[in-house]
C-alpha positions as CSV (number, residue, x, y, z in Angstrom):
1,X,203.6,-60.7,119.4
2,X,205.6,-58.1,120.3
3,X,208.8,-59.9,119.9
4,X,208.2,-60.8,116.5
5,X,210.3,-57.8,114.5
6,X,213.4,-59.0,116.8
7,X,213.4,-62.2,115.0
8,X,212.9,-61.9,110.9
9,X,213.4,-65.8,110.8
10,X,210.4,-66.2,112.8
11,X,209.0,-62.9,111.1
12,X,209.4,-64.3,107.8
13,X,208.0,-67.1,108.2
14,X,204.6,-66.6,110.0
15,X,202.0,-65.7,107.1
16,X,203.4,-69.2,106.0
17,X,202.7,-70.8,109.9
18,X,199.2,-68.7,110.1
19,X,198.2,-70.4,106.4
20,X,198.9,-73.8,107.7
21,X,197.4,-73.3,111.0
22,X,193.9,-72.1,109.4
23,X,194.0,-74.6,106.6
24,X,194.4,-77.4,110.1
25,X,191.7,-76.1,112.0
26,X,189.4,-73.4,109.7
27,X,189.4,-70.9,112.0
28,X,191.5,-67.6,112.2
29,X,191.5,-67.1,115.9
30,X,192.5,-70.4,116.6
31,X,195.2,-70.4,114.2
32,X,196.8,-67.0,115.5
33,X,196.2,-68.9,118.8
34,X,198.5,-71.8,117.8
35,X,201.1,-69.5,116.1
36,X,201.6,-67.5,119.2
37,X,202.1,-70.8,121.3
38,X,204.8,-71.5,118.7
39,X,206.5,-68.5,118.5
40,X,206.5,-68.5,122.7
41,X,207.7,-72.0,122.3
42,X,210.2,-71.0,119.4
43,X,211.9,-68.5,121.8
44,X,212.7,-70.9,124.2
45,X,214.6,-73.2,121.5
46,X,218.4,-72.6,121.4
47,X,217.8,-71.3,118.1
48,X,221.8,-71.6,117.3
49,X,221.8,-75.3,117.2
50,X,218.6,-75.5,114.7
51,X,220.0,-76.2,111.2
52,X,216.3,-75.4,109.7
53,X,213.9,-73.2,111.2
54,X,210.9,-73.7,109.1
55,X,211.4,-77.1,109.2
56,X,210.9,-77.1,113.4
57,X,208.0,-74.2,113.0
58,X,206.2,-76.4,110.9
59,X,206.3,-79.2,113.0
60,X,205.7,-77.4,116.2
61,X,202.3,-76.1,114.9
62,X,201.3,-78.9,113.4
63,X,201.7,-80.4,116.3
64,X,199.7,-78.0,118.1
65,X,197.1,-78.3,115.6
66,X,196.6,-81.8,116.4
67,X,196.3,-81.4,119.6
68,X,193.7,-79.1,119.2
69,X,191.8,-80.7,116.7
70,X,190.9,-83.2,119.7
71,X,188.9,-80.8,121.6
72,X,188.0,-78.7,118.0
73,X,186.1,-81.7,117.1
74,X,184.0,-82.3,120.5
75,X,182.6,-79.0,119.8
76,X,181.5,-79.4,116.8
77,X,179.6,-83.0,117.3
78,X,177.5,-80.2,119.2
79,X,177.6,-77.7,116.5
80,X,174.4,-76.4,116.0
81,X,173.4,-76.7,112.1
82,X,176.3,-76.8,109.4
83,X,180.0,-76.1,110.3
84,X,181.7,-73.5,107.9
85,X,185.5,-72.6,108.3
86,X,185.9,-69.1,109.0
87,X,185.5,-67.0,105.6
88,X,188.6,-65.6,104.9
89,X,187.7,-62.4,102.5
90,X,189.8,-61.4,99.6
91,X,193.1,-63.1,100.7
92,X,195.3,-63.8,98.9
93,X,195.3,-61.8,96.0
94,X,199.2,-60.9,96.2
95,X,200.4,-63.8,98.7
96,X,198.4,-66.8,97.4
97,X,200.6,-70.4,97.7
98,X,198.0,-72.6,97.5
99,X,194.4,-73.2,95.6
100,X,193.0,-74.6,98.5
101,X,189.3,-73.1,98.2
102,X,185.9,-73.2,100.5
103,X,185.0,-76.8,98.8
104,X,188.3,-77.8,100.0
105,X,188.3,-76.8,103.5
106,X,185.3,-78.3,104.1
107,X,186.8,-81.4,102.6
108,X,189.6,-81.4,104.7
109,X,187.3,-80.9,107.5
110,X,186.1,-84.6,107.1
111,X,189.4,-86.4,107.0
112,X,191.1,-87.3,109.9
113,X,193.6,-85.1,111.4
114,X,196.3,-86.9,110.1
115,X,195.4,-87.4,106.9
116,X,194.9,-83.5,106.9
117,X,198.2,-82.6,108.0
118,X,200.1,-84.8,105.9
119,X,198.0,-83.9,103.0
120,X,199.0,-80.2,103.7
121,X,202.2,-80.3,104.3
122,X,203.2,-82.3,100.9
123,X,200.8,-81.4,98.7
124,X,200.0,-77.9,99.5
125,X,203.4,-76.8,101.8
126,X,205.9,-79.2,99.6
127,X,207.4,-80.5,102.5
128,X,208.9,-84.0,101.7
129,X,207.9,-87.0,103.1
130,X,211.0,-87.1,105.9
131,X,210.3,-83.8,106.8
132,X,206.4,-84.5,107.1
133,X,206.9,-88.1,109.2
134,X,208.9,-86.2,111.7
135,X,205.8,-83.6,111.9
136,X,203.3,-85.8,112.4
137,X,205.2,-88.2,114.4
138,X,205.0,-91.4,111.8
139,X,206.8,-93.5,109.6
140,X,207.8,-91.8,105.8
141,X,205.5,-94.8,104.4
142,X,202.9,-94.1,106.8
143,X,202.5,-90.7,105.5
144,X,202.7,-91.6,102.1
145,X,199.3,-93.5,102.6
146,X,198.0,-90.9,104.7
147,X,198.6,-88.5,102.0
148,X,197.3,-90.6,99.5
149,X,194.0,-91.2,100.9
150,X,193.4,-87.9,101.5
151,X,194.2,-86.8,98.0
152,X,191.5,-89.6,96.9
153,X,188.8,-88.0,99.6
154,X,189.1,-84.5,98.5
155,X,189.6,-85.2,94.6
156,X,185.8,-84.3,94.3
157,X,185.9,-81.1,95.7
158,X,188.9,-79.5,93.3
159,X,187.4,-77.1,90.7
160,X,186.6,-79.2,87.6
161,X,186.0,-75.9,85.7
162,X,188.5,-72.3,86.3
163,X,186.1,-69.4,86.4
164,X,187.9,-66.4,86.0
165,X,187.7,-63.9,89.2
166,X,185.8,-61.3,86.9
167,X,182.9,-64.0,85.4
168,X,182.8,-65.2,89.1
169,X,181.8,-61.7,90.6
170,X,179.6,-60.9,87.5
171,X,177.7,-64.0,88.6
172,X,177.8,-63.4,92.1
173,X,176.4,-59.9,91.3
174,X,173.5,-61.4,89.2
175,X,173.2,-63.6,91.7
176,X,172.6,-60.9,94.5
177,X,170.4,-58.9,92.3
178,X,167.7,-61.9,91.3
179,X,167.7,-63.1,94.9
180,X,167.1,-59.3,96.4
181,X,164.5,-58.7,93.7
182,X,162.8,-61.7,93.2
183,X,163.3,-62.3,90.3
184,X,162.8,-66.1,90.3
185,X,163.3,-66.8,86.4
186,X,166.7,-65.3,86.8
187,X,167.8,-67.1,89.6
188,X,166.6,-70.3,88.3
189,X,169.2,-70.1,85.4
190,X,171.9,-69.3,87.5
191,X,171.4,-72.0,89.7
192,X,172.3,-75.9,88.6
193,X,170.0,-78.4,88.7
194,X,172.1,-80.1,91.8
195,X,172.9,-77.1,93.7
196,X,173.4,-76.8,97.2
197,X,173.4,-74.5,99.9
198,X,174.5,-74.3,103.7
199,X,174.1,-71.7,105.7
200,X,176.3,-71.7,109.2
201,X,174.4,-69.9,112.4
202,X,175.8,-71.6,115.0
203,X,172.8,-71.4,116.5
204,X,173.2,-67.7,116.9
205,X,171.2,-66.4,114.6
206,X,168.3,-67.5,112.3
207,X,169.8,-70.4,109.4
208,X,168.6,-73.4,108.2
209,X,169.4,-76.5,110.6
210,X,170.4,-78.8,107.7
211,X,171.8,-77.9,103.8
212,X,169.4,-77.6,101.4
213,X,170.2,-80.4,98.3
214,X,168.6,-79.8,94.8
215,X,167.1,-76.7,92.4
216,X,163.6,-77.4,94.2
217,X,164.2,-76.9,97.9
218,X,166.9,-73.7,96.5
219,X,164.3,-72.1,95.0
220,X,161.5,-72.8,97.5
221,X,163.5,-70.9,100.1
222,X,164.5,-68.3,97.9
223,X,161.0,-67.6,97.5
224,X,160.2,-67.5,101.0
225,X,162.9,-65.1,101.3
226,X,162.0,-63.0,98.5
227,X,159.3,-61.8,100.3
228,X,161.2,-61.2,103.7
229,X,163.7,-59.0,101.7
230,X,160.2,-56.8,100.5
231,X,160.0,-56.4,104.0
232,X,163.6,-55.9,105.3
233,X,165.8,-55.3,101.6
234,X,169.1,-56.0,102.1
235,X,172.5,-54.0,102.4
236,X,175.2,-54.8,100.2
237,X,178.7,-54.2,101.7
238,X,180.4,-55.1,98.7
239,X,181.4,-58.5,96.3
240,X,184.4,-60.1,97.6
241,X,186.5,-63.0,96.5
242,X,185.8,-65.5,100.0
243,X,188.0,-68.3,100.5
244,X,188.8,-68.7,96.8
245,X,185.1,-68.1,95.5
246,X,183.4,-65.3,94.3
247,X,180.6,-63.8,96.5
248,X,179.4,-60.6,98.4
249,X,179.0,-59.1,102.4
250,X,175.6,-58.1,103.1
251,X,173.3,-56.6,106.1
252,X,170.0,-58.4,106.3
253,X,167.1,-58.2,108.3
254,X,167.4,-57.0,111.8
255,X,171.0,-56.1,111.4
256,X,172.8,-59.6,110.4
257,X,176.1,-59.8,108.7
258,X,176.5,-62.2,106.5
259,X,178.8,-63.8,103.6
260,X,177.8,-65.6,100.9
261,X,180.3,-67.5,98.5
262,X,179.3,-68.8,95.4
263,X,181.0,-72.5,93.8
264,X,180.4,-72.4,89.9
265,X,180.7,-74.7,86.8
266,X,180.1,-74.0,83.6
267,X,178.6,-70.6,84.3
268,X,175.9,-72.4,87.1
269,X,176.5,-72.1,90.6
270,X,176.9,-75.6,91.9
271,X,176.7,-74.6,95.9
272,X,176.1,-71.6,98.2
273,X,178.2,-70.9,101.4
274,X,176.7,-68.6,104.0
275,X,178.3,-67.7,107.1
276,X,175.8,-65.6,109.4
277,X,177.4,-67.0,113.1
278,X,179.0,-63.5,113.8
279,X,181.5,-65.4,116.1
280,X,182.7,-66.2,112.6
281,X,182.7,-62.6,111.3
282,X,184.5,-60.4,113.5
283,X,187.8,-60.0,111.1
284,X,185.6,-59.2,108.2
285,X,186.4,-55.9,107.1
286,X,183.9,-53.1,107.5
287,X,181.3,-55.7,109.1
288,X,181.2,-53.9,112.8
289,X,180.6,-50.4,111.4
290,X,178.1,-51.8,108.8
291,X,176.1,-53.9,111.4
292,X,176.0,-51.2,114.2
293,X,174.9,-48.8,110.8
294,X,172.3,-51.1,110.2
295,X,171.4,-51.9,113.7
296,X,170.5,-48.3,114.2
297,X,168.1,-47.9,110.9
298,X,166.7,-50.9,112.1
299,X,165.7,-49.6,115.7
300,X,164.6,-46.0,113.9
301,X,162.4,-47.8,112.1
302,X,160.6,-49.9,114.8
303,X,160.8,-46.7,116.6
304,X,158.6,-44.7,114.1
């Protein structure tokens, strides 16, 4: 946008429109995608008659979000194993305004659109109900209910118990060093006895085609893969904070990128995330550079 420093009310205002725009639709490119339509849309508004500007920003990608939603969802009735949003790494440590975590996108993700955008825009944005019926194009008591049901929906997936960022990477990092090792007694009592874990490919890349539900199929894969990281250890980037959850960037075999984010309760993790499509992985810091780095050792060693 190379308009953008002309216009600080735009300016000032688009971390705000990109946040919304991600929380909509759970990917990063699509959001920018939206927020540029809005800001080519926004210049064409006689901007002099418009009493309040984030009011008709909002509305405008919200709007835009909808409408993409329709086509957003198509694709993924032909997603190839689980859908993950995009994993947004360490945001939101000085600009946080919400406490919408990984649990909670994917929440979002199964109501409809818009239960989703009027759940966001009250309960996260703190637009009022007006403001949100004239976003979404429905009566004030209409979104009231919309709103409402999707706070019921998503009440599950709110954090039941705070873990502080420092216990959650401690965690994460036991975490990483029982699963790299092998150390299966370890990981067992870091791991509840209903834990879950997904792992999004895309069908891109090696993953499990379904989540894995319970301490027994967990483990059993964990041990399969303890031996495959005897053959091919992995890389650590580093630990990260993902989408509100503690967790790490690593290189694995044959040069994959992945993240891995980590829900806990009561010092167990409740649920693993793992994003390995690297459609999904492209604005991950460091992540070219360390999978080209690891690409290479892994060709010199099939080379030798």
């Amino acid at each position: 946008m190379n308009d953008r420093s002309t216009d600080p009310s735009f300016a000032d205002i688009r971390p705000r429109l990109i946040r919304l725009a991600y929380r909509m639709l759970g990917s990063v490119a699509d959001a920018e995608d939206v927020v540029q339509d809005a800001y080519l849309r926004w210049l064409s508004t006689d901007r002099e008659t418009v009493r309040q500007p984030a009011a008709l920003l909002h509305t405008i990608v919200t709007r835009l979000c909808l409408n993409e939603l329709k086509s957003a969802r198509r694709r993924r009735e032909t997603y190839i194993g689980p859908w993950l949003p995009e994993p947004i790494v360490d945001a939101g440590e000085s600009d946080a305004i919400d406490d919408i975590t990984l649990p909670l996108m994917i929440a979002l993700e199964r109501l409809s659109p818009l239960e989703r955008a009027a759940f966001l825009l009250h309960d996260v944005f703190g637009m009022g109900f007006d403001d949100v019926a004239s976003a979404i194009g429905r009566e004030t008591a209409a979104c009231r209910k919309l709103a409402s049901r999707a706070r019921d929906h998503i009440q599950a997936a709110r954090p039941r118990f705070a873990v502080t960022k420092e216990q959650g990477l401690e965690i994460a990092a036991a975490f990483f060093t029982a699963s790299r090792e092998g150390d299966m007694d370890r990981l067992r009592l870091l791991l509840a006895d209903d834990v879950t874990a997904s792992t999004d490919g895309g069908g891109k890349v090696p993953a499990s085609q379904r989540p894995l539900i319970g301490l027994g199929e967990v483990m059993a894969r964990h041990l399969q893969l303890a031996q495959e990281f005897k053959q091919a250890p992995s890389l650590l980037i580093r630990y990260a904070v993902i989408d509100g959850l503690p967790g790490f960037i690593s290189v694995e075999g044959g040069g994959i990128v992945q993240t891995t984010a980590l829900q806990i309760e009561q010092g167990k993790i409740v649920a693993l995330y793992i994003t390995r499509n690297p459609d999904k992985l492209r604005r991950v810091d460091g992540v070219s550079m360390h999978r080209k780095a690891s690409t290479d050792a892994t060709a010199m060693r099939v080379t030798v």
